[in-house]
Backbone as CSV, one residue per row, in Angstrom:
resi,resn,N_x,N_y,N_z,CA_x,CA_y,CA_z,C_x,C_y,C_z
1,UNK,0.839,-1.191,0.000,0.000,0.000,0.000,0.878,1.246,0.000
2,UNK,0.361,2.410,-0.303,1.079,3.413,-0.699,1.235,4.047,0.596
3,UNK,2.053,4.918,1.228,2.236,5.636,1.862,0.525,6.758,2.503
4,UNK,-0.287,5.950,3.259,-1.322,7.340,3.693,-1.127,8.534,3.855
5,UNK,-0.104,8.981,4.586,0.305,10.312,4.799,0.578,11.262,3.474
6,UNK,0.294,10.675,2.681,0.884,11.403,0.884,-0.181,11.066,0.449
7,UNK,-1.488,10.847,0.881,-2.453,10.726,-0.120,-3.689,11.560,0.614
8,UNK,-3.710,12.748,0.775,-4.531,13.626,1.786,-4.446,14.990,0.868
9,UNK,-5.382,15.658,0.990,-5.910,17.246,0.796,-6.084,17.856,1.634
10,UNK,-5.710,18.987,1.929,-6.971,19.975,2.724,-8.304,19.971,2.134
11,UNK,-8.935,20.074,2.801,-10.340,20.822,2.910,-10.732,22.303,3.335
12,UNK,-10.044,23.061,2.503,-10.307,24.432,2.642,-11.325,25.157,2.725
13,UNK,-11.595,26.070,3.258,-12.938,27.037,3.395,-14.056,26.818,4.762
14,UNK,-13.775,25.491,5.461,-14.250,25.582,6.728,-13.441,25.986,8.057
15,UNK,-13.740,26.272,8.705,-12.575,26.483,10.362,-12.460,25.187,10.250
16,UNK,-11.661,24.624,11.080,-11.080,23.371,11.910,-11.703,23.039,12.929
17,UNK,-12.468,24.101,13.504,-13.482,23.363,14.665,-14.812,23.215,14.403
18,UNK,-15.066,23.458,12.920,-16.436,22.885,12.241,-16.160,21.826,11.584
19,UNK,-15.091,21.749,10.815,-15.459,20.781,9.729,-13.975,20.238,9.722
20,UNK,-13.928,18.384,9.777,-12.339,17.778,9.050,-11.444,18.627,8.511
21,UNK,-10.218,18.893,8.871,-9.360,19.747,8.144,-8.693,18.638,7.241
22,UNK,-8.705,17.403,7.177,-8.444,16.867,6.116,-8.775,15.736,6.151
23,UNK,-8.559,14.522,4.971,-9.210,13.161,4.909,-7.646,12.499,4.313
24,UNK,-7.640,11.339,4.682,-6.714,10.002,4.024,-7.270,8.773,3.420
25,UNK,-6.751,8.634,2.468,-7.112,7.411,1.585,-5.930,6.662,1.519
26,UNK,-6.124,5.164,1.339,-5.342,3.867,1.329,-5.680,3.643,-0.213
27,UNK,-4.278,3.822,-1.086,-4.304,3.364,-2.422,-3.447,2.203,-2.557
28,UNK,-4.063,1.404,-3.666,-2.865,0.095,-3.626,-1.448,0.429,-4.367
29,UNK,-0.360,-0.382,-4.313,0.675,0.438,-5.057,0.615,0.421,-6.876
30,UNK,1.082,1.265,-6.979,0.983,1.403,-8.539,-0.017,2.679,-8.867
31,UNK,-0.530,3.007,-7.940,-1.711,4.622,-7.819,-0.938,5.594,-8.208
32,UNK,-0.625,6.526,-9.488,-0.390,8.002,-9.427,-0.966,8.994,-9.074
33,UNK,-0.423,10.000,-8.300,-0.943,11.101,-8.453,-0.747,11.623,-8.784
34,UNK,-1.569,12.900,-9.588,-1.447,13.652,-10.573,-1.944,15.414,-9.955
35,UNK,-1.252,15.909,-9.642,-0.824,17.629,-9.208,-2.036,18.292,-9.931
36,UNK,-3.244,18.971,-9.382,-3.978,19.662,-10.247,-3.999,21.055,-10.633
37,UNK,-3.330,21.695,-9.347,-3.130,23.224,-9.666,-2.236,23.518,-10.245
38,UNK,-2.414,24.666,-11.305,-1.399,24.624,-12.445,-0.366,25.002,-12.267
39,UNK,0.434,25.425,-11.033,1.567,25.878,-10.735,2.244,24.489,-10.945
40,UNK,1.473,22.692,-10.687,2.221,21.906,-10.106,2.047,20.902,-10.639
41,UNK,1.032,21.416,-11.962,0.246,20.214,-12.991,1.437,19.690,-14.180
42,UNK,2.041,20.717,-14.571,3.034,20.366,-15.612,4.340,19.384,-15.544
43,UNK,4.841,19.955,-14.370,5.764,18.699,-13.410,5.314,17.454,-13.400
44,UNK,4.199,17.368,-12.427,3.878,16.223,-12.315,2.905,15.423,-13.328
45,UNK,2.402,15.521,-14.468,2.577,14.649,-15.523,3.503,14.757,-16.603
46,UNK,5.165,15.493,-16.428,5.961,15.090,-16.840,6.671,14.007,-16.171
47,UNK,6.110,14.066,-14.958,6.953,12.854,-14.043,6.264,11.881,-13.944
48,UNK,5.031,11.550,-14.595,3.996,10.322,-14.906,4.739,10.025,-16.401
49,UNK,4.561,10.708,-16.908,4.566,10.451,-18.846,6.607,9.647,-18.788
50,UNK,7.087,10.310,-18.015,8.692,9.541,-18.071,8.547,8.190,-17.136
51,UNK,7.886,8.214,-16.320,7.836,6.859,-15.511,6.850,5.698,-16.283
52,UNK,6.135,6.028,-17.582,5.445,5.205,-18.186,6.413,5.087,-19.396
53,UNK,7.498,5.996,-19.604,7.834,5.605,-20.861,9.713,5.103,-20.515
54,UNK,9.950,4.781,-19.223,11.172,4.651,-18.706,11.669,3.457,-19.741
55,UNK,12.925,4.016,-20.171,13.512,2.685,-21.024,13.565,3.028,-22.347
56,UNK,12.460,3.598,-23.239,11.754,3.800,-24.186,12.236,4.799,-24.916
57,UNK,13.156,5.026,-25.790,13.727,6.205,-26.108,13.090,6.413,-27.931
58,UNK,12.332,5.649,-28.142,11.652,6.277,-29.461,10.546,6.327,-29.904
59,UNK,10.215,6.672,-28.925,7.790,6.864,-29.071,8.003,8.271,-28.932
60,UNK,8.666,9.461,-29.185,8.564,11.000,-29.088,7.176,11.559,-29.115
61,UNK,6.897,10.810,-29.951,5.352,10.825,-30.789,3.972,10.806,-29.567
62,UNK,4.208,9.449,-29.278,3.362,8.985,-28.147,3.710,9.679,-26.741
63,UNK,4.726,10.067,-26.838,4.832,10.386,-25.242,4.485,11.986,-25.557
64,UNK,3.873,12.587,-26.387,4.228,13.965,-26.862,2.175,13.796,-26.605
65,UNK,1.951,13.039,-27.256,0.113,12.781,-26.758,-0.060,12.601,-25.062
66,UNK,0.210,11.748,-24.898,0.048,11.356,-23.603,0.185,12.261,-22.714
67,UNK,1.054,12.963,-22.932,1.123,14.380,-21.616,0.253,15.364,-22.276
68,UNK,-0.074,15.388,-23.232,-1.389,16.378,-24.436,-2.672,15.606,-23.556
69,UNK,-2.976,14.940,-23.201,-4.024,14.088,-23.131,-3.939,13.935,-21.451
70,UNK,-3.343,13.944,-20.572,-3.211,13.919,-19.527,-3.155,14.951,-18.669
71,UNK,-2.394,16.477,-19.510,-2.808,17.815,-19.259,-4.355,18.052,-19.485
72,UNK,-5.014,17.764,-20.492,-6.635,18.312,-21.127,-6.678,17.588,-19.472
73,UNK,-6.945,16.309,-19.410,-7.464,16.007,-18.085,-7.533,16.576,-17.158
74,UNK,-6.483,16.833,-16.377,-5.956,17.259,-15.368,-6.431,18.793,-15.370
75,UNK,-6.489,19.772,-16.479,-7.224,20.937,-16.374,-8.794,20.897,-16.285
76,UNK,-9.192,19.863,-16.921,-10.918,19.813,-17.074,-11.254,19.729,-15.569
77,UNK,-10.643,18.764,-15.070,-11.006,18.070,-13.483,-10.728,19.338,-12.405
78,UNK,-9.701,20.237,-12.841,-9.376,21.531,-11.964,-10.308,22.542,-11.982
79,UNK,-10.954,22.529,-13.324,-11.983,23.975,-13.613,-13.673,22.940,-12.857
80,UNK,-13.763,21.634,-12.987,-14.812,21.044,-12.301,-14.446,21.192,-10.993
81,UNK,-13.760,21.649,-9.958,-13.755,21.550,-8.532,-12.822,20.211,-8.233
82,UNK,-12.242,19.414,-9.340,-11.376,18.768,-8.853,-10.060,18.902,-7.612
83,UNK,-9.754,18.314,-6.685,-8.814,18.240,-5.875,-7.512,17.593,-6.065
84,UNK,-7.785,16.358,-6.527,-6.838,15.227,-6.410,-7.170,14.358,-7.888
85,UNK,-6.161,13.744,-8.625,-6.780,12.911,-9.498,-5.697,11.897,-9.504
86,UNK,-5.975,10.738,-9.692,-4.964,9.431,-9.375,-5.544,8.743,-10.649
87,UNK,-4.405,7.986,-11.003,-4.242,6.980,-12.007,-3.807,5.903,-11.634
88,UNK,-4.165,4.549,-12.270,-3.413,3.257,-11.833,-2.369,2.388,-13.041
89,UNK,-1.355,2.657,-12.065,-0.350,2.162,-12.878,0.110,0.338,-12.559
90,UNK,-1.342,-0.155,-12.037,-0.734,-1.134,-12.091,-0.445,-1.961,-12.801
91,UNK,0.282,-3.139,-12.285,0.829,-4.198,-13.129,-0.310,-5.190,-13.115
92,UNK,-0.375,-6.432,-14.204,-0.682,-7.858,-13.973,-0.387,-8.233,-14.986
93,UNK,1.099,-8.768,-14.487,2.295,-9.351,-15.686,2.373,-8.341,-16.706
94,UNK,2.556,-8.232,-17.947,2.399,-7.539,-18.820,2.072,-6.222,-18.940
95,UNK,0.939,-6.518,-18.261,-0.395,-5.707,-19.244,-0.878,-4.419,-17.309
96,UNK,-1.084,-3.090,-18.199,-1.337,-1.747,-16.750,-2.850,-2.284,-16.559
97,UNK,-3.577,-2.079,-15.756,-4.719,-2.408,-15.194,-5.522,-0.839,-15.154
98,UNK,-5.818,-0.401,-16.243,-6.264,1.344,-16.222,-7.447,1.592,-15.392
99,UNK,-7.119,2.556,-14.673,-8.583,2.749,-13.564,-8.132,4.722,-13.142
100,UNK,-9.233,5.052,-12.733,-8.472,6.595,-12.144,-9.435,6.703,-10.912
101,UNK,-9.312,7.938,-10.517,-10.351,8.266,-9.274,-9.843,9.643,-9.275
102,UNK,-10.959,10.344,-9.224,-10.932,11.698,-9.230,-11.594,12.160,-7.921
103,UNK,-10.749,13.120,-7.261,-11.972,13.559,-5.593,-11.797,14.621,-6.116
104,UNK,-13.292,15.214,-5.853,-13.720,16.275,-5.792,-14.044,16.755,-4.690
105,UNK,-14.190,18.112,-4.137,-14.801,18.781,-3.302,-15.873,19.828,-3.835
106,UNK,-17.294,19.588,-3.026,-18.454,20.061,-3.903,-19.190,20.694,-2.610
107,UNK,-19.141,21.966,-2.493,-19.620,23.024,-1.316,-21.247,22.717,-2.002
108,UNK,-22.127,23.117,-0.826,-24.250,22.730,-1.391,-24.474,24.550,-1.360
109,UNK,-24.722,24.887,-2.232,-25.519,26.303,-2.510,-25.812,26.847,-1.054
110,UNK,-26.708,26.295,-0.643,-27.150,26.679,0.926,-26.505,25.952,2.099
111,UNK,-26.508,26.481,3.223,-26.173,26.239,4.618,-26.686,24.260,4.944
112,UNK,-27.690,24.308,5.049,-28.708,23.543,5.314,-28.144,22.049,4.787
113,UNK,-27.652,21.296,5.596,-27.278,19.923,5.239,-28.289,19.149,3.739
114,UNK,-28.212,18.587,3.361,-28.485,17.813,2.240,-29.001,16.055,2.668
115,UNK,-30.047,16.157,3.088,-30.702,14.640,3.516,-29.892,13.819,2.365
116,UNK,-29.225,12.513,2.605,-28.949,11.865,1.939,-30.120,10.955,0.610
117,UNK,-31.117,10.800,1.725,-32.244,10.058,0.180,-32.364,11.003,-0.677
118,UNK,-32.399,12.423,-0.205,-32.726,13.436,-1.238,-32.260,13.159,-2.456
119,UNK,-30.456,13.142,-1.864,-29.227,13.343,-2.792,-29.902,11.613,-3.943
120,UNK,-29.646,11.019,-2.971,-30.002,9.412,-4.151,-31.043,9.565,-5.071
121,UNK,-32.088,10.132,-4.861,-33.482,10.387,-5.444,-33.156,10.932,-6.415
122,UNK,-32.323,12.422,-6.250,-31.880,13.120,-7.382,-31.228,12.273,-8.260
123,UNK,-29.956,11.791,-7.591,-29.056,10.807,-8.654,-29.946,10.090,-9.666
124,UNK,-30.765,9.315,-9.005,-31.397,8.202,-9.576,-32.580,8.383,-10.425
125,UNK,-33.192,10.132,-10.513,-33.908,10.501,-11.258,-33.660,10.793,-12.159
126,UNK,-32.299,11.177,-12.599,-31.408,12.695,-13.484,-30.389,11.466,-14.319
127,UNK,-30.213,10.150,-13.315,-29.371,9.291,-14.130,-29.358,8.492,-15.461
128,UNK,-28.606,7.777,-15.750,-29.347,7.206,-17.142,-29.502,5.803,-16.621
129,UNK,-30.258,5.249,-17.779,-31.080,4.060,-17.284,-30.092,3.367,-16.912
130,UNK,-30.057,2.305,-15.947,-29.436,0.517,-15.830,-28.332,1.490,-14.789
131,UNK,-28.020,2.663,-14.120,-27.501,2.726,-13.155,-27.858,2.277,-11.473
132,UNK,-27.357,2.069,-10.741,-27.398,1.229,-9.591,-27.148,2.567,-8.288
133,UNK,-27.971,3.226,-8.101,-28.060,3.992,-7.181,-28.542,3.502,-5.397
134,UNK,-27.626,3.676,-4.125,-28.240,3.615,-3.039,-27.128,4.129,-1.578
135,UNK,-27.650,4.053,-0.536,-27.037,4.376,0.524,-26.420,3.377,1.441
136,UNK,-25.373,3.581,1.722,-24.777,2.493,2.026,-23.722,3.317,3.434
137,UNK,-22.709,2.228,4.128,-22.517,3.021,5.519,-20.537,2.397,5.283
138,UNK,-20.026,3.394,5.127,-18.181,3.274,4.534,-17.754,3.619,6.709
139,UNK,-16.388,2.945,6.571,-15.978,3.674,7.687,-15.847,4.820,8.396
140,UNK,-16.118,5.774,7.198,-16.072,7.206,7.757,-17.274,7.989,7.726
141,UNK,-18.471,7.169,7.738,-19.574,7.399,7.642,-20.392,6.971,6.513
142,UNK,-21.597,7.187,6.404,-23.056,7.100,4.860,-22.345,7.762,3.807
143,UNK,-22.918,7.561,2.834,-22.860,7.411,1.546,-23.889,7.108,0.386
144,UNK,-23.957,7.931,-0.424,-24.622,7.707,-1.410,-23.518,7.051,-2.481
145,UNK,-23.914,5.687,-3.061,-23.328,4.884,-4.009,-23.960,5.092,-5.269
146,UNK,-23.150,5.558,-6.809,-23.702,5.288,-7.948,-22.634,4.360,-8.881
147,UNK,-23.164,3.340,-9.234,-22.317,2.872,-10.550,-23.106,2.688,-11.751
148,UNK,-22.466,3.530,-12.807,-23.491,3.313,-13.993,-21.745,3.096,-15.325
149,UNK,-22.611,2.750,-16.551,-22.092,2.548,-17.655,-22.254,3.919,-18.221
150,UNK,-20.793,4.217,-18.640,-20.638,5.622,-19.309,-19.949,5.363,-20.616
151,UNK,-20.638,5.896,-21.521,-20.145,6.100,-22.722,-18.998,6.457,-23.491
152,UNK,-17.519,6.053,-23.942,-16.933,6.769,-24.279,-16.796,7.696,-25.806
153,UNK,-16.338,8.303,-25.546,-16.397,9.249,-27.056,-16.001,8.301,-28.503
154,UNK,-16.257,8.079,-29.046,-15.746,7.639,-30.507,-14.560,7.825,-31.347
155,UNK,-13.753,7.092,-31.930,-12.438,7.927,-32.442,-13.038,8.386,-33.815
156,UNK,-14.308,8.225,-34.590,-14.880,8.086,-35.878,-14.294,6.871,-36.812
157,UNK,-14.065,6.241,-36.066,-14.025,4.651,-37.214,-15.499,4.205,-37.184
158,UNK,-16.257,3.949,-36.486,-17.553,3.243,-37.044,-17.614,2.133,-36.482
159,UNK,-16.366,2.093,-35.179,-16.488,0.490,-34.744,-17.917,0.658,-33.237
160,UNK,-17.880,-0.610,-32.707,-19.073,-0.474,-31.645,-18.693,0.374,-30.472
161,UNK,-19.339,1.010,-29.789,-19.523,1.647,-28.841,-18.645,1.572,-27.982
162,UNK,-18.141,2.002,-26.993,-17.474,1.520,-25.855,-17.622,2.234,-24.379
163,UNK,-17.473,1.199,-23.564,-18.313,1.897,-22.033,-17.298,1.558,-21.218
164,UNK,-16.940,2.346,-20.341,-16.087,2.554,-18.919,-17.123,2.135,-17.748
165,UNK,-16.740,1.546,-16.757,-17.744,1.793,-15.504,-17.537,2.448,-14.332
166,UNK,-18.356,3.361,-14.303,-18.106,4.434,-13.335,-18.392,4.532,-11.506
167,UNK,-17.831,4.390,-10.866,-18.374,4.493,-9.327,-18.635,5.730,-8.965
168,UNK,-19.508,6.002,-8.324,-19.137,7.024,-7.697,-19.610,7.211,-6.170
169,UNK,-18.603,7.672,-5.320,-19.637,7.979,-3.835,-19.256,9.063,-3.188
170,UNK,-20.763,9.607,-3.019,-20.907,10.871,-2.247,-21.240,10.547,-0.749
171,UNK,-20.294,11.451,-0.303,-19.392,11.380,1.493,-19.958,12.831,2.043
172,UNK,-20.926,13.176,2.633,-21.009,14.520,3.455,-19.830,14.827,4.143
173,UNK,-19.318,15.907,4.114,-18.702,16.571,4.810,-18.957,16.326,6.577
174,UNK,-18.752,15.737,7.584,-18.940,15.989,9.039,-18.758,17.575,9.575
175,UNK,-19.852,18.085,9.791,-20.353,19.415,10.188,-19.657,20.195,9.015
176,UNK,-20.047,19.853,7.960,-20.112,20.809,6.899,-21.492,21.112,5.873
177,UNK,-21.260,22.047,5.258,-22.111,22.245,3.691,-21.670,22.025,2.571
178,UNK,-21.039,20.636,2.534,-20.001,20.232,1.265,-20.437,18.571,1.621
179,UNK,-20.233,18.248,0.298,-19.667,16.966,0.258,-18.827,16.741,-0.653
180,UNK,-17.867,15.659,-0.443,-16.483,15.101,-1.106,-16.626,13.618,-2.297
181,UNK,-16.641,13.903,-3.318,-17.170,12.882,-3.994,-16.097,11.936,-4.633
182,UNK,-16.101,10.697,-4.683,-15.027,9.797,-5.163,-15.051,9.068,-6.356
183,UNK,-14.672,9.607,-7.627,-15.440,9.395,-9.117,-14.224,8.188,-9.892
184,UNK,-14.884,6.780,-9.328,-13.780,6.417,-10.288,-13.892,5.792,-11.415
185,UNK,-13.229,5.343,-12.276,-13.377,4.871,-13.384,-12.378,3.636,-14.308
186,UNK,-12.859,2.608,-15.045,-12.061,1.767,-15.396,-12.401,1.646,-17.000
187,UNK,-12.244,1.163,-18.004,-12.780,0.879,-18.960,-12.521,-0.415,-18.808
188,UNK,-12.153,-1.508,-18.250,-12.216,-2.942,-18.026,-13.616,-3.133,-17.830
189,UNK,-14.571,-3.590,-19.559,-15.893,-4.303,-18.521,-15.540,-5.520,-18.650
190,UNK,-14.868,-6.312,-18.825,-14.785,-7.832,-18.638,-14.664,-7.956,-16.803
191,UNK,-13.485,-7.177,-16.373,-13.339,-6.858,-14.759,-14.205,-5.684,-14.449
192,UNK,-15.176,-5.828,-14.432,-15.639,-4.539,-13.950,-16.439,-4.917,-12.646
193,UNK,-16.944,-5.848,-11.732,-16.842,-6.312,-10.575,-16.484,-6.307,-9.989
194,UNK,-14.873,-6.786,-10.357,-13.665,-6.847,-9.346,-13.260,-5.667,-9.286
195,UNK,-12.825,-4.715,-10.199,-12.917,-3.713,-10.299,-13.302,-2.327,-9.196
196,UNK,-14.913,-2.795,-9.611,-15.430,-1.957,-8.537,-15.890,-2.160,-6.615
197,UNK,-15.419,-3.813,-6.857,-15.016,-4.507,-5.043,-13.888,-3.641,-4.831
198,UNK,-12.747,-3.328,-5.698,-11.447,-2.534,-5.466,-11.969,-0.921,-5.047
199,UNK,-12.593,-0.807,-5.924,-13.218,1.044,-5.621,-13.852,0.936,-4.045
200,UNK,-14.609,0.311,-3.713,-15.358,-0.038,-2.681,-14.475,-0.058,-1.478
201,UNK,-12.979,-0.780,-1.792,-12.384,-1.233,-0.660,-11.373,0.306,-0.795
202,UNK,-10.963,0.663,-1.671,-10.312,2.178,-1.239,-11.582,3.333,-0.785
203,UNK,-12.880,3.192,-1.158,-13.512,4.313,-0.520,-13.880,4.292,1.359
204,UNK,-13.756,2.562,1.534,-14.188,2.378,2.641,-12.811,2.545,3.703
205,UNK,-11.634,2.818,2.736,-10.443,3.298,3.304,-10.335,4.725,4.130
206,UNK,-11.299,5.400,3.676,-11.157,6.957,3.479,-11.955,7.147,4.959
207,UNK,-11.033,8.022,5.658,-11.000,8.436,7.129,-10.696,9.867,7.566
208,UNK,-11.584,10.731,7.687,-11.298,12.240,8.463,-10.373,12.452,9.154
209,UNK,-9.740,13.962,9.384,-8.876,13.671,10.239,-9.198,15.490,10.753
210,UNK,-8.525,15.300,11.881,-8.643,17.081,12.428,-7.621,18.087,11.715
């Protein structure tokens, strides 16, 4: 497992005697993280894009996309309220095991806590069909659980469709007007079970701290 102490945010904008001044997550090894504020974004997926291409001295090409494609990311997820965004670099033999998880931090318009069925009701009204919406109880408290099939974009060849499966769980803030959401994603649907037992077992990792 990765180091906990290196896998934490602040939670900015509440005092410390209202609300967690920060949270820790347990990633398995092979998890990147990826720097979202732009002072610290460029570094650190130059230091992803060389650790994927270590050895490799003639893909210029490919490694010239990949940080093209890993920057768009990494800015989209920053202008959405992104915090943190992790990639999985793991191994099994051969072949990387692609998955990410994006935390967000998402302040509620008003003061006034956010009933959790509310939040599911919404999800599960607004969602698209064959998603799996409900409330469920992680170590660091309730949760609203969504996993649905998401669409990916097309390259325009004309071949069939292709779907990622998405988790996601929304975590209230403890004495806040925010909640912290944990968005992850794999395009493995052959593993997409095991997969998301893995998402399950890093969200139920995730623990407040003062």
């Amino acid at each position: 497992m990765t180091d906990p102490d290196q896998q934490h945010t602040d939670l900015d904008g509440e005092p410390a005697s209202a609300a967690p001044a920060d949270y820790r997550l347990l990633l398995p090894d092979g998890w990147f993280r990826i720097a979202l504020e732009p002072d610290k974004r460029d570094s650190s997926v130059a230091a992803l894009v060389e650790r994927q291409f270590d050895g490799v001295d003639n893909a210029p090409h490919l490694k010239a996309e990949l940080r093209k494609d890993l920057l768009r990311r990494a800015a989209k997820a920053y202008r959405n309220g992104g915090i943190e965004l992790y990639l999985s670099l793991q191994q099994a033999g051969p072949f990387t095991i692609p998955a990410s998880l994006l935390v967000t931090l998402a302040p509620l318009k008003h003061r006034e806590p956010l009933p959790l069925d509310v939040l599911a009701r919404s999800l599960a009204e607004n969602g698209p069909t064959g998603q799996e919406v409900g409330i469920g109880e992680l170590s660091s408290g309730p949760a609203v659980r969504v996993r649905k099939q998401v669409e990916q974009p097309g390259d325009g060849s004309g071949d069939t469709a292709r779907f990622s499966t998405s988790v996601e769980y929304h975590l209230p803030v403890p004495r806040a007007a925010a909640f912290l959401l944990l968005d992850f994603s794999t395009p493995l649907e052959p593993l997409a079970d095991a997969m998301a037992g893995l998402f399950d077992a890093i969200a139920d990792s995730l623990c407040w701290t003062e």
